[in-house]
MOPAC internal coordinates of N, CA, C and O (Angstrom, degrees):
PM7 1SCF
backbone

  N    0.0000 0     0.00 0     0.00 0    0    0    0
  C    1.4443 1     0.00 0     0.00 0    1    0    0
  C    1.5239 1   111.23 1     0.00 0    2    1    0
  O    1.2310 1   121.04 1   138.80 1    3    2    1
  N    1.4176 1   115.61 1   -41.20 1    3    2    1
  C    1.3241 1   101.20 1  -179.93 1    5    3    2
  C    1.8507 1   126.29 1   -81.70 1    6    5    3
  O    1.2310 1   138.62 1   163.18 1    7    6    5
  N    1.6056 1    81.51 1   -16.82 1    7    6    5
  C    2.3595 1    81.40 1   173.24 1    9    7    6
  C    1.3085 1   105.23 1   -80.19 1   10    9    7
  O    1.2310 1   116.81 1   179.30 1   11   10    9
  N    1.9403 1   123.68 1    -0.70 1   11   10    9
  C    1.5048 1   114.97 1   174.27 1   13   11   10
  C    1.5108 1    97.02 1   -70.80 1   14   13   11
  O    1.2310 1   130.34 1   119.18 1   15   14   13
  N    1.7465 1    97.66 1   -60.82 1   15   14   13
  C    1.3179 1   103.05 1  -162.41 1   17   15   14
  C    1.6958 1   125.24 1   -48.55 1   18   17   15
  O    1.2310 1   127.55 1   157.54 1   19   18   17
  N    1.2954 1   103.07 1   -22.46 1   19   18   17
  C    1.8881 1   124.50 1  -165.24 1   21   19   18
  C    1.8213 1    81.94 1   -82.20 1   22   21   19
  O    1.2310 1   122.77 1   130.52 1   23   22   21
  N    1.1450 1   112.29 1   -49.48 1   23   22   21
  C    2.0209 1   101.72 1  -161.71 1   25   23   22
  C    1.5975 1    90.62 1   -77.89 1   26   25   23
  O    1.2310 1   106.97 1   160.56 1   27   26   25
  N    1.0747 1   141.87 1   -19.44 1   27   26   25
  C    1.2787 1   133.43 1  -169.76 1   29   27   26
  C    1.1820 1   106.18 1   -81.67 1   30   29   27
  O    1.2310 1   115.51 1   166.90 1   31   30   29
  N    1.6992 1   126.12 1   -13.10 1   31   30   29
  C    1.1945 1   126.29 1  -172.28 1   33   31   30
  C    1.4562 1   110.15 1   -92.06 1   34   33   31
  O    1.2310 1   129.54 1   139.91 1   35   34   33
  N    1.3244 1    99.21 1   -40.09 1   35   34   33
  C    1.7335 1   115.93 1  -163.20 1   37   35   34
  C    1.7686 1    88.81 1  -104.82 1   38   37   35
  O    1.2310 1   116.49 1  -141.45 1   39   38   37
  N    1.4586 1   124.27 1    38.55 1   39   38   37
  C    1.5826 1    93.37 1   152.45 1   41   39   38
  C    1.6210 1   107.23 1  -118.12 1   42   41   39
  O    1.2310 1   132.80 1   177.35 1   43   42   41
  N    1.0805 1    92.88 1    -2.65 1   43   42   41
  C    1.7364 1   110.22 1   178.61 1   45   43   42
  C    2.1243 1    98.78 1   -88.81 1   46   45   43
  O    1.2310 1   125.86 1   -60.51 1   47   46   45
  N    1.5410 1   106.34 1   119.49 1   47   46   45
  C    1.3421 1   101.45 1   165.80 1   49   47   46
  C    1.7426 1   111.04 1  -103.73 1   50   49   47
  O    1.2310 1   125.66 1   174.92 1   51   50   49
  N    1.4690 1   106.72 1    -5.08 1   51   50   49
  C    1.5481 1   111.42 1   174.67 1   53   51   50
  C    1.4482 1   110.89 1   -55.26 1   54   53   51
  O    1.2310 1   124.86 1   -27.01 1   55   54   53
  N    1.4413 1   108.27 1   152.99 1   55   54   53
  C    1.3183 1   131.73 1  -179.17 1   57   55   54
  C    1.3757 1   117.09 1  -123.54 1   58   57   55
  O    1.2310 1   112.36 1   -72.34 1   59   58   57
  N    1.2581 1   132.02 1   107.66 1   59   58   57
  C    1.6117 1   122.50 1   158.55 1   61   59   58
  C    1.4295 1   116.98 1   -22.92 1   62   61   59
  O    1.2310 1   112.47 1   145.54 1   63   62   61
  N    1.1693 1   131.81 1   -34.46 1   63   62   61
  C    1.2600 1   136.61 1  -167.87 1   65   63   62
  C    1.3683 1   120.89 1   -95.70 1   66   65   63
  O    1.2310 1   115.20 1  -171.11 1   67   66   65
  N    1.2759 1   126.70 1     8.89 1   67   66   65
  C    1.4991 1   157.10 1  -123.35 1   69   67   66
  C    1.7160 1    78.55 1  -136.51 1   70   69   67
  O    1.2310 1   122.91 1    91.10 1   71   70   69
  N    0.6598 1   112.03 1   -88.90 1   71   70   69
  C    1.7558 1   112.70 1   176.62 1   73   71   70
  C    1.5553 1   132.36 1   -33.24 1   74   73   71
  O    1.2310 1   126.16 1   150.85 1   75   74   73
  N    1.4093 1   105.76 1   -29.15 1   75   74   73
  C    1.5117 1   130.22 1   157.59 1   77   75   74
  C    1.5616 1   108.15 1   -60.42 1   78   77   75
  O    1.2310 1   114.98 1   122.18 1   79   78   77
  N    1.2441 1   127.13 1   -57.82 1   79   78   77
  C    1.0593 1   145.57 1  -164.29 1   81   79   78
  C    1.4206 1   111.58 1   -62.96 1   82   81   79
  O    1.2310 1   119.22 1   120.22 1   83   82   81
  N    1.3439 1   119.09 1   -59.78 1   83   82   81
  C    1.3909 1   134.67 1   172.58 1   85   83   82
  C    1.9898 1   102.50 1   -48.88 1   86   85   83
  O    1.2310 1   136.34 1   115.36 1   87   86   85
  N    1.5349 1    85.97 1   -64.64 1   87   86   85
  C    1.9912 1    91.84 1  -170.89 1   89   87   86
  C    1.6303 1    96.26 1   -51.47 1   90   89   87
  O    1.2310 1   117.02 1   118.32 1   91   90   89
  N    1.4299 1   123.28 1   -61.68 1   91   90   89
  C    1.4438 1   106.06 1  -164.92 1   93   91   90
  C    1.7435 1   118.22 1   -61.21 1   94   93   91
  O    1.2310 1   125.73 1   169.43 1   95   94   93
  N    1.2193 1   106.60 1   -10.57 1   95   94   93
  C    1.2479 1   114.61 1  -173.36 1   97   95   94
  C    1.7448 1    92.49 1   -81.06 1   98   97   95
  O    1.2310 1   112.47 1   111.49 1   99   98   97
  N    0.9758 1   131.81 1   -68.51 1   99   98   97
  C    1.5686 1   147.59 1   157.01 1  101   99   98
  C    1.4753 1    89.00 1     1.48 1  102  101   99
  O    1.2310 1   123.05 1    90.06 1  103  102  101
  N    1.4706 1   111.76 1   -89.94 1  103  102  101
  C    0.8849 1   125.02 1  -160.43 1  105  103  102
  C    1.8413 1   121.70 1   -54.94 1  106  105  103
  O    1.2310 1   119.81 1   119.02 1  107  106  105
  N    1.2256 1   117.96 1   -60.98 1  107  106  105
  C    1.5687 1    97.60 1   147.95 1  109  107  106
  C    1.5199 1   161.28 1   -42.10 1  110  109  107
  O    1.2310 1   135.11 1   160.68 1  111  110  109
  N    1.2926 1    88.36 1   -19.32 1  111  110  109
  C    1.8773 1   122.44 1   162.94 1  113  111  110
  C    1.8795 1    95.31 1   -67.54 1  114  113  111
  O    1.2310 1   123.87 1   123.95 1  115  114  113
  N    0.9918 1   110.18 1   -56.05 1  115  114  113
  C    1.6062 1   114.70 1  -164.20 1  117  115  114
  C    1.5649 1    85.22 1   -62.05 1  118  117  115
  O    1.2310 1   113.44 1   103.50 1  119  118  117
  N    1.5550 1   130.01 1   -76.50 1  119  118  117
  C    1.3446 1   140.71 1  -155.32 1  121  119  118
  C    1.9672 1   113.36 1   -52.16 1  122  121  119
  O    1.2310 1   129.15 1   133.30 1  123  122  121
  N    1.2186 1    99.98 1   -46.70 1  123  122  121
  C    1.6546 1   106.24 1   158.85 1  125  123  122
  C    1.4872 1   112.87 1   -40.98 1  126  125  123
  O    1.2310 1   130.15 1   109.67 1  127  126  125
  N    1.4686 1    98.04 1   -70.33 1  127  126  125
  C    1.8609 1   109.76 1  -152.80 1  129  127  126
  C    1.7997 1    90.18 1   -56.59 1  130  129  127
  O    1.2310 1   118.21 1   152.96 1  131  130  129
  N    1.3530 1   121.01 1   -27.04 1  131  130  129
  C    1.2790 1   134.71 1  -174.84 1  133  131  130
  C    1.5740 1   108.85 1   -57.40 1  134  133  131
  O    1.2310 1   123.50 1   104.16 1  135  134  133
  N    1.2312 1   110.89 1   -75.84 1  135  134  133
  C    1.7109 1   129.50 1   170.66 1  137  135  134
  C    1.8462 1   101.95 1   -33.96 1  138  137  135
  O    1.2310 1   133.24 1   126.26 1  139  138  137
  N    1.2839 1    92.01 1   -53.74 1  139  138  137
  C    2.2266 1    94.69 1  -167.28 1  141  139  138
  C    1.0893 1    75.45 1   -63.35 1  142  141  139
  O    1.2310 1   100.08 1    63.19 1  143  142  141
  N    1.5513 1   153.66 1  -116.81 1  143  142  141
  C    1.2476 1   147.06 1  -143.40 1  145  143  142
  C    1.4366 1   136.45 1   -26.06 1  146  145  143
  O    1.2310 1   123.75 1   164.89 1  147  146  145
  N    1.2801 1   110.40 1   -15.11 1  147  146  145
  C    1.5338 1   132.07 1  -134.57 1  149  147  146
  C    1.9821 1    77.23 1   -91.04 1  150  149  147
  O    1.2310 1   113.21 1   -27.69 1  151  150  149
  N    1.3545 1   130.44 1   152.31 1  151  150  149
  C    1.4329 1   127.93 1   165.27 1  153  151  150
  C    1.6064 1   121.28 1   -92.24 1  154  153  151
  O    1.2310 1   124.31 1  -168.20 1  155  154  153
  N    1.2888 1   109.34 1    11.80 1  155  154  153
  C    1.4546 1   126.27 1   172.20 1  157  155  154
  C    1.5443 1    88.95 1  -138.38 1  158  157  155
  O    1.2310 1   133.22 1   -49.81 1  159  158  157
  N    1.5183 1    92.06 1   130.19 1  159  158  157
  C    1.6476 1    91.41 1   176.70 1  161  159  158
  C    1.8760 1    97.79 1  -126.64 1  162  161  159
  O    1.2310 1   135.35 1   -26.74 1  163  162  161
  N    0.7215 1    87.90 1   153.26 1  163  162  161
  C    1.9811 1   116.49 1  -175.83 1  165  163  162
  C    1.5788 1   110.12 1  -113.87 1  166  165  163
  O    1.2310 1   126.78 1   -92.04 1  167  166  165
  N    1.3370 1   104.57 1    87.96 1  167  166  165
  C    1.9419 1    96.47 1  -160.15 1  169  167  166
  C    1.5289 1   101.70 1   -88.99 1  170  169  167
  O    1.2310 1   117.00 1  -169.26 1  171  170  169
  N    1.7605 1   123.32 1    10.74 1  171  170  169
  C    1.4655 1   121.12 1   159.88 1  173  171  170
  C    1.2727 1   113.72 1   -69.83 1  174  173  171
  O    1.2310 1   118.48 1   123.34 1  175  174  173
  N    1.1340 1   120.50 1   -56.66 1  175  174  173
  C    1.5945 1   147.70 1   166.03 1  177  175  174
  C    1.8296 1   110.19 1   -30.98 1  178  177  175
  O    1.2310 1   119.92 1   111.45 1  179  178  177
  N    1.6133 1   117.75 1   -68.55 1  179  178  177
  C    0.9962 1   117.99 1   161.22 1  181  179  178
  C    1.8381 1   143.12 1   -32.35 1  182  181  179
  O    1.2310 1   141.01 1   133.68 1  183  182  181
  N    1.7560 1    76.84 1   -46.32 1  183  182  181
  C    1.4217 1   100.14 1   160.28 1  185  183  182
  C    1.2588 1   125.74 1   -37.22 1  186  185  183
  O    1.2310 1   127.42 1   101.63 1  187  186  185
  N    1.5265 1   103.33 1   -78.37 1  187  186  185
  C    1.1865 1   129.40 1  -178.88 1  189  187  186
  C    1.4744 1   136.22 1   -55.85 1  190  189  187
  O    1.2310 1   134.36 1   154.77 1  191  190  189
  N    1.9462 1    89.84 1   -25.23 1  191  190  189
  C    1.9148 1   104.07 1   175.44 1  193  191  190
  C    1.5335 1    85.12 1   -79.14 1  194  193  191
  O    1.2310 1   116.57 1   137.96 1  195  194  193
  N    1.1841 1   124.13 1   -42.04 1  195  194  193
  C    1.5781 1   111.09 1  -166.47 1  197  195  194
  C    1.5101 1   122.91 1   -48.47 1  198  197  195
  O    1.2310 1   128.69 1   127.13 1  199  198  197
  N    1.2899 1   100.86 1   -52.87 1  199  198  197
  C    1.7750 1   126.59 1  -166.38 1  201  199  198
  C    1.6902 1    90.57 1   -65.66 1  202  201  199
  O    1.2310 1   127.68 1   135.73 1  203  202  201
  N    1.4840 1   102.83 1   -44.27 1  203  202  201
  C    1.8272 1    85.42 1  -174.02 1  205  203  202
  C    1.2470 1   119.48 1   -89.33 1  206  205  203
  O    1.2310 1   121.04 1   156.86 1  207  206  205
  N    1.5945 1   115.61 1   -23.14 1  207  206  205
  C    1.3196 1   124.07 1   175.59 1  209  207  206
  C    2.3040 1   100.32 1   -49.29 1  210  209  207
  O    1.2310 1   132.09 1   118.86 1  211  210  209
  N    1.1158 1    94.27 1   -61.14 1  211  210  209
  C    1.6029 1   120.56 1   179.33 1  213  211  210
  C    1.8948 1    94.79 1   -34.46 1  214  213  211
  O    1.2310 1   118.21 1   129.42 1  215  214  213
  N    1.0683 1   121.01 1   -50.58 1  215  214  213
  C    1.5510 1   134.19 1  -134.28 1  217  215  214
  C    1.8075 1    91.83 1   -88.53 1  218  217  215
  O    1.2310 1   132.55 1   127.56 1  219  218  217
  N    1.6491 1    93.35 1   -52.44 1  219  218  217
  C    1.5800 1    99.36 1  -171.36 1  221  219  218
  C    2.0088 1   100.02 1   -83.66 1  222  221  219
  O    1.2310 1   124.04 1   149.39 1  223  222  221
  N    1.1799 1   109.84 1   -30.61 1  223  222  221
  C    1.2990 1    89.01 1   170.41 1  225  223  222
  C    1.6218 1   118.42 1   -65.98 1  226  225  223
  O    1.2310 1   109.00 1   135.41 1  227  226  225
  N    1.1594 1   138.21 1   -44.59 1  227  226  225
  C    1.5051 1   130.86 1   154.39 1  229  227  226
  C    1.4366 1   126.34 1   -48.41 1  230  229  227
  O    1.2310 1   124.88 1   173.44 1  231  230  229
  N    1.5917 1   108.24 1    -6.56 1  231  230  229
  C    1.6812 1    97.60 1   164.22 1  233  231  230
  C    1.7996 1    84.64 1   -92.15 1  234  233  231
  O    1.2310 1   119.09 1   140.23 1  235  234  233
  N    0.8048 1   119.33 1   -39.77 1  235  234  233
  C    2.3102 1   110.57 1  -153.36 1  237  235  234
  C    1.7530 1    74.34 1   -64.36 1  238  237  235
  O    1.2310 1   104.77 1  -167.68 1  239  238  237
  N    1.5040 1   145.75 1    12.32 1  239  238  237
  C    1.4214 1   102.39 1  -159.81 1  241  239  238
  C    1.8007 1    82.76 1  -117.03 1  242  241  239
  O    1.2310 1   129.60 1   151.36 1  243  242  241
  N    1.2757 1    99.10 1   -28.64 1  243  242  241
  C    2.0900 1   109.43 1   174.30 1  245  243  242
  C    1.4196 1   111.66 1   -69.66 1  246  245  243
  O    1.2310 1   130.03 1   137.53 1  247  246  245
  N    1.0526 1    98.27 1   -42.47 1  247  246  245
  C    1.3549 1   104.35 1   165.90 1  249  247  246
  C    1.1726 1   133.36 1   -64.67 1  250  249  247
  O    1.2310 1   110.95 1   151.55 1  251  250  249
  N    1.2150 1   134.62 1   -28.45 1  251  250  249
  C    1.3698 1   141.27 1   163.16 1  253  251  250
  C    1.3731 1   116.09 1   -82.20 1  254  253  251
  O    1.2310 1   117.62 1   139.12 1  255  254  253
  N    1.4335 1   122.13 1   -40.88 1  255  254  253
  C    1.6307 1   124.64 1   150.42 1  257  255  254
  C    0.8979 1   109.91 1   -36.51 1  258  257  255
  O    1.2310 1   108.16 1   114.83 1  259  258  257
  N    2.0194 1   139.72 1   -65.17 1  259  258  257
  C    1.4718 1   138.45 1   154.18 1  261  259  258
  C    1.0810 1   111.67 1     7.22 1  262  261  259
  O    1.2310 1   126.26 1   115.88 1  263  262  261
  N    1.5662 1   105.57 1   -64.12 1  263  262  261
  C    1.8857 1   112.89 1  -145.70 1  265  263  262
  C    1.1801 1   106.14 1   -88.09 1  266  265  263
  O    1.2310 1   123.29 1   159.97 1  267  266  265
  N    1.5416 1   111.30 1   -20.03 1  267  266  265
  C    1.9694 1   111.66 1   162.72 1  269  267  266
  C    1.6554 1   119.51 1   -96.82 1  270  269  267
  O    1.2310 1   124.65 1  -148.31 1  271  270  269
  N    1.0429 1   108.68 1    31.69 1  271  270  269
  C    1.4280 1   124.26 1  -175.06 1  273  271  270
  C    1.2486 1   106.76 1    26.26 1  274  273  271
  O    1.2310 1   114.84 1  -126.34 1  275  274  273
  N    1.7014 1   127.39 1    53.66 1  275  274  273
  C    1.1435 1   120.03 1   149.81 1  277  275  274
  C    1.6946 1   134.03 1  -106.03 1  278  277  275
  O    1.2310 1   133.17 1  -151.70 1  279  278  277
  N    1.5412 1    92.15 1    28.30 1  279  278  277
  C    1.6536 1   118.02 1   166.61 1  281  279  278
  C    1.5591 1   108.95 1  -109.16 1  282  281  279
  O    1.2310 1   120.10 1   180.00 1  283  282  281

């Protein structure tokens, strides 16, 4: 009973938190493309969607390696 329960745990590499990740990532993609368009531009701001836009797209990219167990 317990090597069911142990493989039942570890055949799943999904995360509840995996879904957070994607949406906030979503969501800064939208807020960037927003700023470049924007007719007053704020190039601190830009900055900053960049560096994090950049940051969370390299977690969605480990993270998805995760989910094909090639981490």
């Amino acid at each position: 009973m317990f090597l069911a329960a142990e493989a039942a745990a570890t055949a799943s590499n999904f995360n509840g938190f995996d879904v957070f990740v994607i949406l906030f990532t979503i969501v800064i993609a939208i807020g960037v493309i927003r700023l470049l368009a924007a007719s007053k531009k704020n190039p601190f701001a830009i900055g900053f969607g960049l560096v994090s836009l950049a940051t969370f797209l390299f977690m969605d990219v480990v993270m998805v390696m995760h989910w094909m167990d090639r981490i």
